[in-house]
N, C-alpha and C positions, 0 to 999 in steps of 0.2 A: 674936786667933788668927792665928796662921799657913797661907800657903795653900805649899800646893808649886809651885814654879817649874818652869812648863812648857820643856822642851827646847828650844833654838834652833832655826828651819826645819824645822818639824815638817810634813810634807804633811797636807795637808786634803783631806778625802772631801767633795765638791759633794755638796749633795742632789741626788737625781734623775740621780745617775751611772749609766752601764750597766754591768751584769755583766761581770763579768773576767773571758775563756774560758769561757764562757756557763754561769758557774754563777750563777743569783742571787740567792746568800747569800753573794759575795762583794764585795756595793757595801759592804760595812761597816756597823755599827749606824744605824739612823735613818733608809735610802736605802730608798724604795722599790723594791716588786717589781714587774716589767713585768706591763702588763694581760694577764691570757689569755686565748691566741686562739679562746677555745671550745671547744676538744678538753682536758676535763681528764686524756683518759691519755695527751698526748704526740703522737708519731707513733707513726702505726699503720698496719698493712698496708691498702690500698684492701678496700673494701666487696665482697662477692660477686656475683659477674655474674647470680645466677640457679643455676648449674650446683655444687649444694654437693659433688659430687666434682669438681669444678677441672677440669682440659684431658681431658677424656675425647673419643674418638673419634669421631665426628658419630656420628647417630640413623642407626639400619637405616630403606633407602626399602622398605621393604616386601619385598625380596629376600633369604629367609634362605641362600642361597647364594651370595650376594654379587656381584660382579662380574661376570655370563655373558654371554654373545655373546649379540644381538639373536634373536630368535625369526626360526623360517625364513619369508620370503611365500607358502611353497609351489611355488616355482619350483627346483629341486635342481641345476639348470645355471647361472643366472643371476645376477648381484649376487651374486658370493662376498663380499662383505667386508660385508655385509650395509648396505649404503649405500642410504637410499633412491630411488629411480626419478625421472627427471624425469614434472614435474604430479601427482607425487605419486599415482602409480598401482602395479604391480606392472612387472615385469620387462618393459620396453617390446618392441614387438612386431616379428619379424623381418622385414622389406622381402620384399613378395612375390616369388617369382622369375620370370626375364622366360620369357613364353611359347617353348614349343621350335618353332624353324624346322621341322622334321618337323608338329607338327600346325597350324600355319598353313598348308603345304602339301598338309596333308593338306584342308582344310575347304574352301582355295581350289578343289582340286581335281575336288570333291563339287558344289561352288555351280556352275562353271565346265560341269563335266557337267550339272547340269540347265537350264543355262539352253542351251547347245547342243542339247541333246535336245529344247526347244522351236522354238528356231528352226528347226532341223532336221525337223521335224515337218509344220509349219508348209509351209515349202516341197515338200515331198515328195507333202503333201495339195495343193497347189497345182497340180502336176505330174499326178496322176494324172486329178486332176477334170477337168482342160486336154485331155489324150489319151486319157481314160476306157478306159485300160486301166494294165495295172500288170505292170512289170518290174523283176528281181530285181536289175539295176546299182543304179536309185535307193535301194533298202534297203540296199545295202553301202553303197555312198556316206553314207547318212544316219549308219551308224554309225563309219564310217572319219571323220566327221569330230568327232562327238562322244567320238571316243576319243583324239584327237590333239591336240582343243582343251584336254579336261580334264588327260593327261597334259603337255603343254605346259607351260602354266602352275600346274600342279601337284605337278607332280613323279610319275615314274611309281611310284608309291605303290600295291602290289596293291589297296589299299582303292579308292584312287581308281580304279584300272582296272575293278576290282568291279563299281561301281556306273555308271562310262560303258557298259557293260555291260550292265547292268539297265536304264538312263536309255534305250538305245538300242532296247532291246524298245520300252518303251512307247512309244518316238519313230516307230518306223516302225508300230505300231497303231495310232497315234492320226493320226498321217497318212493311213493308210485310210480311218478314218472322215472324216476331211476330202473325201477324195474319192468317197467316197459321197453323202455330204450335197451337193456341188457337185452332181453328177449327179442329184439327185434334185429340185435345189432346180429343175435346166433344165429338168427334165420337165417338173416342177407350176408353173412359171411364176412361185414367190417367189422371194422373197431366201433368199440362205443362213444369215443371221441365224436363221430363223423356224424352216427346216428342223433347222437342226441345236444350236442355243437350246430353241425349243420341241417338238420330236419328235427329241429324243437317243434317247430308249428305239427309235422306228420304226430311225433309222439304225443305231443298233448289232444289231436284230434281223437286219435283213436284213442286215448282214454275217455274221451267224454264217450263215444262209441258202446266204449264197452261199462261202463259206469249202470251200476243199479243201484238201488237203495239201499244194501249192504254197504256201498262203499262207502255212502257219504254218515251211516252209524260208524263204521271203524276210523272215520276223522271227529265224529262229536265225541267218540269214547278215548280219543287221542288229548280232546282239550279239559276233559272231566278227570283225568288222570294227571294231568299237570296240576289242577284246582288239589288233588287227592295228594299227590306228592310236595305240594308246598306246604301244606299243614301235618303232613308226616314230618318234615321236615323240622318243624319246629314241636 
């Protein structure tokens, strides 16, 4: 028998050829197919993330009105843009304001009066117990000078005139009693300490005692001389 004569230069399909234009059923009869890569449907879209309705809008934080400005700290002037405070506190606090030259002058004024009123006092009891008697120059004087110290340094302040005033009563009574007490203390032969330390109540008795309407003019002339020397003053 007869065989048919195969065609001259006929190409030959190699086993184990790769597919032509990636079909591969077309290596030809007898060529294997490439191994698969383990996905027997191909390419296919990636796997789902989780979220089976796809790119939806992030999850509500818990605000069903969405977006709103910060809640107030309660402060209605402060931190508009609602930013927090430094340290982490509420609307920091306003710088206190500096004290007014008026009541620094005013308080100087008041100290300044009483402490004149004492000194003044002081000497005036000094005075009378020395000449054991009593005349109405040294009550003006006591208050012409705590009227002029306070307003002075002060400032002539009604307030503080007020009170060099007031300061100046007490300064020329209480200087009386000083000069009782000296005089009482010569008689009995103690110190003045004892007399007028320990028997206050005897010296102030016997002044009211001895008290006429003279004395109580040389203390209203004691607080008219302070009113006089505060406006000297200025």
């Amino acid at each position: 028998m007869s065989q048919p004569v195969q065609p001259p230069n006929q190409p030959q399909q190699p086993y184990g050829g790769q597919p032509a234009d990636g079909n591969p059923y077309a290596a030809g009869p007898g060529a294997a197919a490439p191994a698969p890569t383990g996905n027997p449907y191909g390419e296919q879209p990636p796997a789902p993330t989780g979220n089976p309705y796809g790119n939806q809008p992030p999850a509500s934080t818990g605000n069903p009105y969405g977006n709103q400005p910060p809640a107030s700290t309660g402060n209605p002037f402060g931190n508009p843009q609602g930013q927090p405070a430094p340290f982490g506190g509420g609307a920091p606090f306003a710088p206190a304001p500096p004290a007014s030259p008026v009541r620094n002058g005013l308080a100087l004024g008041v100290l300044v009066a009483f402490g004149a009123a004492l000194v003044a006092s002081v000497l005036y009891g000094v005075l009378l117990g020395s000449i054991e008697r009593e005349f109405g120059y040294a009550a003006i004087g006591v208050g012409f000078l705590v009227g002029f110290a306070a307003a002075k340094l002060g400032g002539a302040n009604p307030v503080t005139i007020a009170a060099a005033a007031v300061f100046s009563v007490g300064a020329v009574y209480f200087g009386q009693l000083i000069g009782y007490a000296m005089v009482m203390a010569d008689a009995a032969q103690v110190s003045f300490s004892e007399v007028f330390l320990d028997h206050f109540d005897t010296v102030t008795r016997v002044w009211k005692e001895d008290a006429d309407f003279m004395r109580y003019v040389f203390i209203a002339l004691g607080a008219i001389a302070a009113i006089g020397g505060a406006k000297k003053a200025n």
